[in-house]
C-alpha positions in Angstrom: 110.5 103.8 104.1 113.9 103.0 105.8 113.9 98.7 107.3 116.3 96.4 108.7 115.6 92.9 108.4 115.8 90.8 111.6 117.3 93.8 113.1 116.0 96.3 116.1 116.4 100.2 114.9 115.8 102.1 117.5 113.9 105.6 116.5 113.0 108.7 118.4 109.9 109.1 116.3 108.7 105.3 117.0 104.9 105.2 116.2 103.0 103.4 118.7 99.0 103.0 119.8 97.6 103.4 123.3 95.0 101.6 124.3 92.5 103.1 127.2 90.3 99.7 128.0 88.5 101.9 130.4 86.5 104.0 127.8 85.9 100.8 125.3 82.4 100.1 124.4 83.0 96.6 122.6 81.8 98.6 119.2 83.9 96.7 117.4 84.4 99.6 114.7 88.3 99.3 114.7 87.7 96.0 113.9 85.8 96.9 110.7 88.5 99.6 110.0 91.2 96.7 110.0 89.6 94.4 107.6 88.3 97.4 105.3 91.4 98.8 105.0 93.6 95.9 104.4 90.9 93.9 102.5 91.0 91.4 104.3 88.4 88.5 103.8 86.2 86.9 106.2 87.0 84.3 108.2 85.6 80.7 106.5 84.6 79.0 109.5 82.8 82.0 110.9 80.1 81.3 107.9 77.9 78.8 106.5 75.3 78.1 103.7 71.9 78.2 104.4 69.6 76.8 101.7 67.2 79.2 100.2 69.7 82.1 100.8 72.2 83.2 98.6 74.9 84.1 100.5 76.8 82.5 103.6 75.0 83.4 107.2 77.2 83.9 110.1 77.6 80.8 112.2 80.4 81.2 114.8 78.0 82.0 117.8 80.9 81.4 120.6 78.6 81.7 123.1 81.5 83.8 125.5 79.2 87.0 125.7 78.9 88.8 122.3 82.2 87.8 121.0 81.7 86.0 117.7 84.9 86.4 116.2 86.6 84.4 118.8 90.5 85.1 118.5 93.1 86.4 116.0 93.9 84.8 112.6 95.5 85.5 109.0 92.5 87.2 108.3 91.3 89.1 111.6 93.9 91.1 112.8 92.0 92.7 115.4 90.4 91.0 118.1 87.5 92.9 120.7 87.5 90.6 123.7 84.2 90.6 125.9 85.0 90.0 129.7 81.8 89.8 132.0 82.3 90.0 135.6 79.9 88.8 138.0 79.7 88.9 141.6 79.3 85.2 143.8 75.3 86.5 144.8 75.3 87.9 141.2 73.7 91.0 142.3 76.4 93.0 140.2 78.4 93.1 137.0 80.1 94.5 134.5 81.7 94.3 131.2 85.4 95.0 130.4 86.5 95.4 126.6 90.0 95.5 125.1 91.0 95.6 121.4 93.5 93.2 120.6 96.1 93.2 118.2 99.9 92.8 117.1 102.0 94.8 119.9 105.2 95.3 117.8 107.7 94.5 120.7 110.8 95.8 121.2 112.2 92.4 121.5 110.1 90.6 119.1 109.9 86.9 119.2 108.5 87.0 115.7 111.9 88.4 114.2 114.2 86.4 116.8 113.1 83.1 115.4 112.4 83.9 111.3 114.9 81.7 109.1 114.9 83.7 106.3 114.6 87.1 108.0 110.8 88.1 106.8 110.2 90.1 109.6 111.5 94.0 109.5 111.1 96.6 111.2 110.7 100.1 109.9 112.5 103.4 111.1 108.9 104.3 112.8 109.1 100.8 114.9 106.5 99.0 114.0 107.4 94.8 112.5 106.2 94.3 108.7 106.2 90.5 107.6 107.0 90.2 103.9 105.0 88.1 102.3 107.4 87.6 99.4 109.7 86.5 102.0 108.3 84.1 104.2 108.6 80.4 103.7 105.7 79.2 106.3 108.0 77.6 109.1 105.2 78.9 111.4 108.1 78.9 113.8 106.7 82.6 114.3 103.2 81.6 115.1 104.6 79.2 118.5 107.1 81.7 119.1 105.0 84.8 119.9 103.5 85.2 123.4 100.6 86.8 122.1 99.4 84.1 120.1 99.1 87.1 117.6 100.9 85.5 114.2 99.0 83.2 112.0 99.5 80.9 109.0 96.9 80.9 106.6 96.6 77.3 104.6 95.2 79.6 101.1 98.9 81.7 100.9 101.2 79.5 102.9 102.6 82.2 104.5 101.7 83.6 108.2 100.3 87.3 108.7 99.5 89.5 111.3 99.1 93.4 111.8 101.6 96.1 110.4 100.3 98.8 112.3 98.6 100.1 108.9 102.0 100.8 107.7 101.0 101.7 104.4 99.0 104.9 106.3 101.6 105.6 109.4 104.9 106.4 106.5 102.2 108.5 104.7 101.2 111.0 107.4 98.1 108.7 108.5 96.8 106.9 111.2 96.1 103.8 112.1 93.0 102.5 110.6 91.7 101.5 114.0 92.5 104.7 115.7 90.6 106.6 113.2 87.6 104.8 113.6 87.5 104.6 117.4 84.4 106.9 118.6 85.3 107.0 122.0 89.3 107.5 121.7 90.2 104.1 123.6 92.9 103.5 120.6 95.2 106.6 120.2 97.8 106.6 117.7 101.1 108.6 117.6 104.5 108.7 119.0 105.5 106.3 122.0 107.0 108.6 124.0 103.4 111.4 124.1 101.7 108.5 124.2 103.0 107.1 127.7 102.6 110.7 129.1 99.0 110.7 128.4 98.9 106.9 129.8 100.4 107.8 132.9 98.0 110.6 133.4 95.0 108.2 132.8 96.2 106.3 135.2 96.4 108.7 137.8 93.1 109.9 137.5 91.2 106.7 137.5 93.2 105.8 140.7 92.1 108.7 142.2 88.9 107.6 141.3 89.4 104.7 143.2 90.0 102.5 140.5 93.2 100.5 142.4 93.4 97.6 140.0 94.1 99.7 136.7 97.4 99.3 135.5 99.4 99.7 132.4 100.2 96.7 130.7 103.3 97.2 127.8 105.9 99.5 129.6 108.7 96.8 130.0 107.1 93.6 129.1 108.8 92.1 125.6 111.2 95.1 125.6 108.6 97.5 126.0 105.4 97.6 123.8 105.1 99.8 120.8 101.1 98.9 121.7 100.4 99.3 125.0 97.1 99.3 127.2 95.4 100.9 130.3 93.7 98.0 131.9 91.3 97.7 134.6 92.1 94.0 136.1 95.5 92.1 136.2 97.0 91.0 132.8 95.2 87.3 132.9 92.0 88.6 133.2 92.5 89.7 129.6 94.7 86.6 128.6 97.9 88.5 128.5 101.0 86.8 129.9 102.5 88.5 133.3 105.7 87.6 132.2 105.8 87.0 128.6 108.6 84.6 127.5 110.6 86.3 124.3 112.6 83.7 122.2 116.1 85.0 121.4 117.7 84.4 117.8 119.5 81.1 117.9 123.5 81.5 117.2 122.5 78.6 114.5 120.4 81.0 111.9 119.4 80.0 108.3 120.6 82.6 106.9 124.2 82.7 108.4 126.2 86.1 108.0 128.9 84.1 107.0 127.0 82.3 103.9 127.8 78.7 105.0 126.8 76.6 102.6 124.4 74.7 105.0 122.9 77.4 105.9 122.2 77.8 101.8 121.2 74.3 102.1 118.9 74.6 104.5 117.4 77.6 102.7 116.8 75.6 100.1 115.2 72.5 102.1 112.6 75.1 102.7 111.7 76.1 99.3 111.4 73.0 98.4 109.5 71.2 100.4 106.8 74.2 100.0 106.9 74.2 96.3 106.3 70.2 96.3 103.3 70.5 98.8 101.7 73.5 96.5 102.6 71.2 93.4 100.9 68.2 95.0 97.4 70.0 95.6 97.2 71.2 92.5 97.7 67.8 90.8 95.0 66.6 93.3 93.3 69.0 92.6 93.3 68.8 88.3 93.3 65.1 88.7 89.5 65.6 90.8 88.3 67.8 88.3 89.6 64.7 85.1 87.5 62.1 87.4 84.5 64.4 87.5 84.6 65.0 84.1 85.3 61.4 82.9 82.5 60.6 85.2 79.9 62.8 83.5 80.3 62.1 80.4 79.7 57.9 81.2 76.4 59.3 82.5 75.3 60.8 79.8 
């Protein structure tokens, strides 16, 4: 697997995923996929302890339709939004569905602002974030439009989707796609995947569907992760006109190897090795306490 850090490579075999919101069902089965795949754990909050029952009970009733899981985080990487419509004499409705995730932008905000260069992206396209790279500035997390990076408190680093790139360099799919029943999320290259968009399109305009649109073509630099919606953009929380940060001409890691850039470099490492030192001395110093306590009781 070829990368550049904090570098675009453009690629005539970019991988990408199409997402038809038309035909989802709000199954939530790519959402399973992700986590199963990646092992990723559940989300904390989402549980709680129930007395008499060994194990934590789901919680996190959101109460916004049958959407429990509520938004993206360091540990869900895919997001099913529930959107229902009602008329003004609610005498009709409906439900639109779209699975969210990491869109791997062209011009990715993520990589434009990274001090230390964490993000790469791979000859296929898709961004990776190195975990044994990243310093948790969470400069990432404000930067993205999608509100799609997150910091988790347990690694001090952020995370996000990598467009399963463990499968996609070995001949695979993404997890998601896979698992789709109905085919809303198609994997392969961007270029067959825009052809078969743009004939979607067609045919549910024909159908008389005049608000479906496709949402990724040119925003961020064009989206490696696009979608077929069915309302505007906002209806679904995405941006009209998402804002990309550029790369400052002031980067920590300076071409030239200033030594404030070095400096600065090293501010960062610092300042997160002193805050893990500190909770763990917290955290031995609660456990002498508790044990200095017990044994006085006894």
């Amino acid at each position: 697997m070829s990368v550049r850090a904090g570098k675009e490579v453009q690629s005539d075999m970019a991988k990408g995923m199409f997402v038809d919101t038309s035909i989802c069902t709000g199954c939530k089965a790519c959402q399973v996929a992700c986590k199963e795949w990646n092992g990723l754990e559940a989300e904390p909050d989402h549980f709680s302890p129930v007395p008499g029952i060994p194990y934590p009970v789901a919680s996190n009733f959101t109460g916004n339709s049958y959407d429990n899981t509520g938004k993206l985080s360091a540990r869900d990487w895919r997001h099913v939004l529930f959107i229902e419509q009602i008329n003004s004499s609610r005498t009709a409705s409906r439900w639109l569905f779209m699975s969210d995730s990491c869109k791997h932008c062209s011009d990715a905000a993520c990589m434009n602002v990274c001090p230390v260069e964490a993000y790469e992206r791979t000859d296929l396209g898709n961004v990776v974030l190195r975990q044994d790279k990243c310093v948790g500035t969470k400069l990432c997390n404000k930067a993205c439009p999608y509100g799609v990076v997150k910091y988790s408190e347990k690694t001090r680093t952020s995370h996000k989707c990598t467009l399963c790139n463990d499968r996609i360099h070995n001949g695979m799919g993404t997890a998601c796609a896979k698992a789709c029943p109905t085919g809303s999320i198609l994997f392969g290259e961007v270029p067959e995947l825009k052809i078969k968009a743009d004939s979607r399109l067609a045919q549910l305009r024909a159908l008389g569907e005049n608000k479906a649109n496709i949402y990724g073509y040119s925003e961020a630099g064009g989206l490696k992760v696009f979608y077929l919606l069915m309302e505007n953009p906002a209806v679904y929380g995405l941006p009209d006109k998402p804002v990309v940060q550029q790369r400052r001409k002031l980067s920590v890691i300076d071409k030239s190897g200033s030594k404030f850039s070095a400096l600065l470099l090293g501010m960062l490492a610092l300042m997160r090795f002193r805050e893990g030192r500190g909770k763990k001395e917290a955290g031995t110093e609660a456990e002498t306490v508790s044990e200095s306590g017990s044994g006085v009781n006894e």
